[in-house]
C-alpha positions, 0 to 999 in steps of 0.5 A: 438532491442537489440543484447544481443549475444557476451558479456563476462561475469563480475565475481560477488559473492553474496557478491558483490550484497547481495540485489540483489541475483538471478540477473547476470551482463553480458558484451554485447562486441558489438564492435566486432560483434561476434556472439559466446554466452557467457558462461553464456547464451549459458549455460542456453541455454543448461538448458533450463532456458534461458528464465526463468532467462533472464529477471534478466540479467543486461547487458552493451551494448551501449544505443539502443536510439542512431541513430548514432550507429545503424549500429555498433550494427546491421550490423551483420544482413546483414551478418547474423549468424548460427541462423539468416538468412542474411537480404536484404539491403531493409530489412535493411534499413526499420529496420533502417529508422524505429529504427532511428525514435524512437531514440532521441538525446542522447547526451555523455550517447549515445556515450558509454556502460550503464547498462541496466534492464529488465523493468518490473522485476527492478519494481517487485524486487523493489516493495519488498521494500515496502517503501512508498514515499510521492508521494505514499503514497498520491496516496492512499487517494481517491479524493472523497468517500462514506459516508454511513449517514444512510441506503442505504442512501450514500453522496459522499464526495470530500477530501482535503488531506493535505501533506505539509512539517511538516503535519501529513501525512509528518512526520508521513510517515516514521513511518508507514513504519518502522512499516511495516517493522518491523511488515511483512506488507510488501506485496501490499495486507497486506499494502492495509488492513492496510492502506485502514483501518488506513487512513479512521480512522484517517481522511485521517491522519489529526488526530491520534486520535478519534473525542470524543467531541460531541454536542446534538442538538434541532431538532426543534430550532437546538440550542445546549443544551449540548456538551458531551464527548463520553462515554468511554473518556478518553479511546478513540480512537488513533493510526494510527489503533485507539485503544479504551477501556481500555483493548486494551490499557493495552494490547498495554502497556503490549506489549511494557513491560509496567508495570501497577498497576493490581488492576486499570487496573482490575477496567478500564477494568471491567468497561468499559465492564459493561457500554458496556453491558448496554447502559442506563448507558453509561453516567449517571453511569459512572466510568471510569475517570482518577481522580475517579480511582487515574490512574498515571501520567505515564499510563496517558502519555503513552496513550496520547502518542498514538496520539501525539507521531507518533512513538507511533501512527504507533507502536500501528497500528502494535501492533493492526495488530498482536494482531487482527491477520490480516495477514491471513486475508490479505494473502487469494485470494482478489475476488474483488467485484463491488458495486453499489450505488447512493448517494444523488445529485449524480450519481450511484458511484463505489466501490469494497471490497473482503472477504478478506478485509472485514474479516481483516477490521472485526477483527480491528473493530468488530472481532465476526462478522468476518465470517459475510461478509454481515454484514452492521454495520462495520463503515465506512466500505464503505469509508474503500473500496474506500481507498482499491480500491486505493490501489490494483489500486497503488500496483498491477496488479490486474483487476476490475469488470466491470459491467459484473463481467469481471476483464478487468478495469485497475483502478476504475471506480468512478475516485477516483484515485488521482495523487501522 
């Protein structure tokens, strides 16, 4: 309910305003209740692009909340103008008495002229930011997920997220949105891949690095009868995008020009792949330790920064990012999918995934199994989804399916969606 007619125009360069290139700055003269277009409007009027550009106006005019000054900003329209008809004093009084119902003490910010924006195109220039406040990032953690514990066999977990000041999630925040932005995760869909997959690997960022200690267990007594550590330790997985195995470490200090002795990467990496082959041999012949390999002290090092480093940790997801190729997999059309599924003790739960989600999941986890969007096997991969669901619900506009495949739900249906 504004009058945007009359404002004279303030002369800005790009040089002025180099973040904010396609926005102009307009004066709204109101005081004079002059009618007459500003040069600038009045041409875009003539263009034809008025109503293309108008939302990127930002225009000083006195605050539209402010009851007192109704009058001076709109009793032009008693009078009227070459494209507004005079309005009737009845006409009049009802717009005000309606407008004055709305406004709100004000108090000096009514008095005077602000700044204004077009809403929603200040929150779509913004979002290409891409920087993550803590608030934000929180609301990516679901508050409950799915657990596949077997086939078609489902627990639906509550999480307890932790973010308090000097926690993994509070410091490590600013990394990974560094590394976003160095790396071009910098769109709501490319952020929902990587972080639908970086947060349920590391236990909603409790952890940077893999639970690799194990317990073996008598079914019949439940008495412990050996704790073990998984077979590939110590090249176990770390990292916001946790890398695992030999190669994808060598290739992660390779990237970050990294020298390391040929002849013990050579011997890690063969290893690894030939007890990866062969299960029966996983841990009765195994080679694959620090101190049967002579491995230095600094390779030793640069690994374990991986996970206590959280620089390193969010550096290697980055690195992961770009040697898996992910992208593309992220930049196809999101079709979301609603599924369905009744976990135990529970009722039917909803979670939703796309091609395109899966496919970028696929390469971090399993890439021969990229093209195999029905493939059951990826680990986790239903948890990774309820990360996912959370994330397209906080950075877009996009609609769920219904239970009709009807895109008309603003959030997911399994109240996942946690407060910031």
């Amino acid at each position: 309910m504004v009058n945007l007619a009359s404002p004279d125009i303030k002369k800005f360069s790009d040089a002025d305003f180099p973040h904010w290139t396609g926005w102009r700055m307009v004066d709204d003269d109101t005081d004079n209740n002059s009618q007459c277009n500003s040069p600038l409007i009045a041409g875009l009027q003539d263009s034809g692009h008025f109503g293309d550009l108008s939302s990127r106006l930002v225009c000083h005019f006195p605050l539209e909340w402010n009851a007192a000054t109704f009058d001076q900003r709109y009793a032009w329209l008693r009078t009227g103008s070459d494209d507004v008809p005079a309005m009737s004093e009845e006409d009049y009084e009802r717009l005000k008495s309606h407008a004055s119902a709305l406004c709100f003490e004000t108090g000096e910010h009514g008095t005077g002229r602000l700044w204004h924006f077009h809403p929603v195109a200040f929150i779509t220039h913004f979002r290409k930011c891409c920087w993550l406040s803590k608030s934000e990032l929180k609301q990516l953690v679901p508050q409950n997920v799915l657990r596949a514990a077997g086939r078609n066999d489902y627990r639906w977990e509550a999480i307890n997220y932790r973010d308090a000041a000097g926690s993994i999630p509070d410091t490590i925040r600013t990394h990974i949105n560094r590394t976003m932005q160095k790396y071009l995760i910098t769109t709501p869909l490319r952020i929902a891949c990587f972080l639908g997959n970086g947060i349920q690997e590391t236990g909603w960022l409790g952890s940077m690095e893999e639970g690799y200690r194990y317990t073996e267990t008598d079914p019949r007594t439940r008495q412990v009868i050996r704790r073990y550590n998984i077979w590939y330790y110590p090249w176990y997985g770390r990292g916001l995008l946790q890398l695992t195995s030999p190669v994808n470490y060598f290739d992660y200090f390779s990237f970050r020009g990294r020298t390391c002795p040929e002849n013990i990467k050579n011997i890690l990496i063969n290893e690894y792949r030939r007890l990866y082959s062969y299960r029966p041999i996983r841990y009765s012949d195994n080679h694959l330790s620090d101190t049967e390999n002579h491995v230095p002290e600094n390779i030793i090092r640069w690994r374990n920064n991986v996970s206590s480093d959280l620089h390193e940790a969010a550096s290697s997801a980055g690195f992961y990012w770009v040697a898996r190729d992910m992208a593309p997999y992220a930049d196809a059309e999101h079709v979301l999918e609603r599924c369905s599924v009744t976990p135990r003790r529970s009722g039917i739960k909803i979670y939703y995934r796309s091609p395109a989600f899966w496919r970028a999941s696929a390469a971090v986890n399993l890439p021969n199994q990229v093209s195999n969007t029905d493939y059951q096997g990826l680990n986790g991969f239903e948890t990774r989804c309820c990360v996912y669901g959370s994330a397209i619900a906080v950075f877009t506009e996009q609609k769920f399916p219904d239970s009709h495949n009807n895109p008309v739900n603003e959030k997911p249906e399994s109240d996942q969606l946690r407060r910031g």
